[in-house]
C-alpha positions as CSV (number, residue, x, y, z in Angstrom):
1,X,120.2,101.9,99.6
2,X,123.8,102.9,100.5
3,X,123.8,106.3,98.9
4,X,121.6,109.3,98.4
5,X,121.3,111.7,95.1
6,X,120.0,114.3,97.1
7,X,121.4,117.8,96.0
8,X,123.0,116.2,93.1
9,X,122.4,117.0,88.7
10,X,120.8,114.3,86.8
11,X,121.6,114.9,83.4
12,X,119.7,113.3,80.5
13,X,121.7,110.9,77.8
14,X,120.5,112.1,74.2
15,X,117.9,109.6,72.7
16,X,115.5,110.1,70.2
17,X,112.1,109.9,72.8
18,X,111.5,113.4,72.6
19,X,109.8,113.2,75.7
20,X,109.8,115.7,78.5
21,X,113.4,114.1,80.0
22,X,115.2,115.0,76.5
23,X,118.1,117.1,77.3
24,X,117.0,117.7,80.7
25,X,118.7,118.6,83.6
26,X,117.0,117.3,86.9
27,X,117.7,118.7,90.3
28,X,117.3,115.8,93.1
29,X,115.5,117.4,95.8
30,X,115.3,113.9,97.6
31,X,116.3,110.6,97.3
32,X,116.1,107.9,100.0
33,X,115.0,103.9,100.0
34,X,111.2,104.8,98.7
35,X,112.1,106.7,96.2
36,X,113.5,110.1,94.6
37,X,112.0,113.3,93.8
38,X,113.2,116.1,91.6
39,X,112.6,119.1,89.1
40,X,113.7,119.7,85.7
41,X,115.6,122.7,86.1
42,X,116.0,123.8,82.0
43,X,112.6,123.0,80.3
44,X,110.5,126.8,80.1
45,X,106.8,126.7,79.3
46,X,106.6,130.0,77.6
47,X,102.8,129.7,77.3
48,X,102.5,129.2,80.8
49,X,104.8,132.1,81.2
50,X,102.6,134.2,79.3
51,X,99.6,133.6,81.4
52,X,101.0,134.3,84.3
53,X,102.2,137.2,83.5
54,X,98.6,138.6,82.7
55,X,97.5,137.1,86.1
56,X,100.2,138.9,88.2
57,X,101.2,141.9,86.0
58,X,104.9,141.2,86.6
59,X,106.9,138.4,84.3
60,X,106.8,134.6,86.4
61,X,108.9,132.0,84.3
62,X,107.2,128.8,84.9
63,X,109.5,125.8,84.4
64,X,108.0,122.1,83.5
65,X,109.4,120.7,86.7
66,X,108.4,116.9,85.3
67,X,105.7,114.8,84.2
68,X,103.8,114.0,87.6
69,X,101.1,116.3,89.1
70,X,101.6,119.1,86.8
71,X,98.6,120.8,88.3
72,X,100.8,121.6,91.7
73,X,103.0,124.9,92.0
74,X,106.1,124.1,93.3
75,X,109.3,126.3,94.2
76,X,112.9,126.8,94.5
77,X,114.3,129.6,96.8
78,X,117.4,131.1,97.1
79,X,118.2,133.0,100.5
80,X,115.9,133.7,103.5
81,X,113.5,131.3,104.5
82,X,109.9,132.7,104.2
83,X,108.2,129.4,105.3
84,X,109.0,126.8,107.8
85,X,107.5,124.0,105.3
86,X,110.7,123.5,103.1
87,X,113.5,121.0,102.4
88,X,116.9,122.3,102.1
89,X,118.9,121.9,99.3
90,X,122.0,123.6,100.3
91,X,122.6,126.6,102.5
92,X,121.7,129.1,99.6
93,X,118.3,126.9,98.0
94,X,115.4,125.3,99.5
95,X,112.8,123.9,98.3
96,X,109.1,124.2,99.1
97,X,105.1,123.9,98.2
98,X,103.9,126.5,100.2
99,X,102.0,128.9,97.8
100,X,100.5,131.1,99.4
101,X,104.1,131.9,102.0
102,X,105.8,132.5,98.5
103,X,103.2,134.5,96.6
104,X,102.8,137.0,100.1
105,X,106.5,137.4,100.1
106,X,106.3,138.4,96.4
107,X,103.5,140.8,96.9
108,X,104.3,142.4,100.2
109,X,108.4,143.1,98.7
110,X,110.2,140.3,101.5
111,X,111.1,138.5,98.7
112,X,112.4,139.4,95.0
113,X,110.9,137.1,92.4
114,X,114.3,136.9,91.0
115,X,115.1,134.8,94.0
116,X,112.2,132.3,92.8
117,X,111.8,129.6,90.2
118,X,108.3,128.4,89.9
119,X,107.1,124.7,88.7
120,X,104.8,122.9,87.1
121,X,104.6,119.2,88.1
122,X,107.8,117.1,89.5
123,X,109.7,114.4,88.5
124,X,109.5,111.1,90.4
125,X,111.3,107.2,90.8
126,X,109.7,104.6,92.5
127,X,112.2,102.6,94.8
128,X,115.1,101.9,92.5
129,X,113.8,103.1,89.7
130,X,116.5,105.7,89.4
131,X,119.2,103.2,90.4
132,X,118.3,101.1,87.7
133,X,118.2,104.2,84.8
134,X,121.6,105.1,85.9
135,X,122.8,101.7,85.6
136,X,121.3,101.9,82.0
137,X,123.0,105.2,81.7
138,X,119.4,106.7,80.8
139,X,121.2,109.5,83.4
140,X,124.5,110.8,84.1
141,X,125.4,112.1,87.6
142,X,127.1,115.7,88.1
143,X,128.4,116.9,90.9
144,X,127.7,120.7,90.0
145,X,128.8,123.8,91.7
146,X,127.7,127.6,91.8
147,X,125.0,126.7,89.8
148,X,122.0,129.2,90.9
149,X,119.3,127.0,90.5
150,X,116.8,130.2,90.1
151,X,118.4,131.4,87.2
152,X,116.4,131.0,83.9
153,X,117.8,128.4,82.1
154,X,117.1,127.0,79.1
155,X,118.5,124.0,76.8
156,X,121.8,125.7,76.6
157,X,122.5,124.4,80.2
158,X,122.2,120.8,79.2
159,X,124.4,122.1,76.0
160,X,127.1,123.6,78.6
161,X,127.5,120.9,81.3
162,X,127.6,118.8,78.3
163,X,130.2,120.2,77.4
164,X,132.0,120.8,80.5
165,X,132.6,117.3,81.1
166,X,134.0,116.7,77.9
167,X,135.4,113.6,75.9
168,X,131.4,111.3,74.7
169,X,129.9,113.8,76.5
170,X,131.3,116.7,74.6
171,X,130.1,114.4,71.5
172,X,127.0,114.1,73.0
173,X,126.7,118.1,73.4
174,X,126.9,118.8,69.7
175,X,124.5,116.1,68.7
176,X,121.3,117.0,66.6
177,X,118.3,117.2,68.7
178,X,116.6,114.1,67.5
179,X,119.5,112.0,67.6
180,X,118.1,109.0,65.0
181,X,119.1,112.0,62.4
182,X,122.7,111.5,63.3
């Protein structure tokens, strides 16, 4: 492996699956010669959502971060590190798995939930399975900047970087969900 899509957008080409990956924008949290790992950055589960905020008393967004594990918690962070178990995405994000660091810093007012995006599950490639789906264009790398990856974000992020890098993919943007409609 000669390059890594660490800290990089994956972002999904239309197709008429429907699965979890449609219109999805994945953040690569790592990516190395085993392997990548990332979350799905624009795909709310509003029931989820709803649950947790009966659980907490306070509203929690809870983001389908992809179809593996989806019974782990996982997080993105923007700011001061409140754990020493993460992985950096850049100097304002890190990553991490460390519940109960996050849910103490939440509770105790260190950290502002605002500053927090929560998921459900992860998206994983085996070795060169990404490789492969780009070179089938199942993906299309962005080199994204100022994007606050704790914002809540929904479809209209796929919609907009869509559209941001214009000519197909400005086509692509405007396309009908289920794309065999078309």
């Amino acid at each position: 492996m000669n390059y890594s899509y660490k800290g990089k957008i994956l972002i999904s080409t239309p197709d008429s699956s429907g699965d979890i990956f449609s219109r999805s924008v994945v953040l690569i949290i790592e990516h190395n010669e085993n392997g990548a790992f990332g979350l799905i950055l624009n795909k709310k589960n509003q029931n989820m959502s709803s649950s947790l905020l009966t659980i907490f008393g306070f509203p929690v967004e809870l983001y389908e971060g992809g179809p593996v594990e989806n019974d782990k918690v996982f997080f993105i962070l923007k700011g001061k590190k409140i754990t020493e178990n993460f992985t950096e995405i850049n100097r304002e994000f890190y990553f991490t798995e460390d519940v109960d660091s996050v849910i103490a810093c939440i509770l105790d007012g260190t950290t502002n939930i605002s500053d927090i995006k929560v998921f459900s599950g992860y998206s994983g490639w085996s070795a060169l399975q990404l490789e492969s789906e780009l070179q089938r264009k199942v993906w299309t790398i962005v080199d994204v900047y100022n994007l606050d990856y704790t914002l809540p974000n929904d479809q209209n992020l796929w919609k907009n970087i869509m559209q941001n890098l214009g000519g197909e993919f400005l086509l692509w943007a405007n396309a009908p969900e289920d794309v065999s409609l078309n």
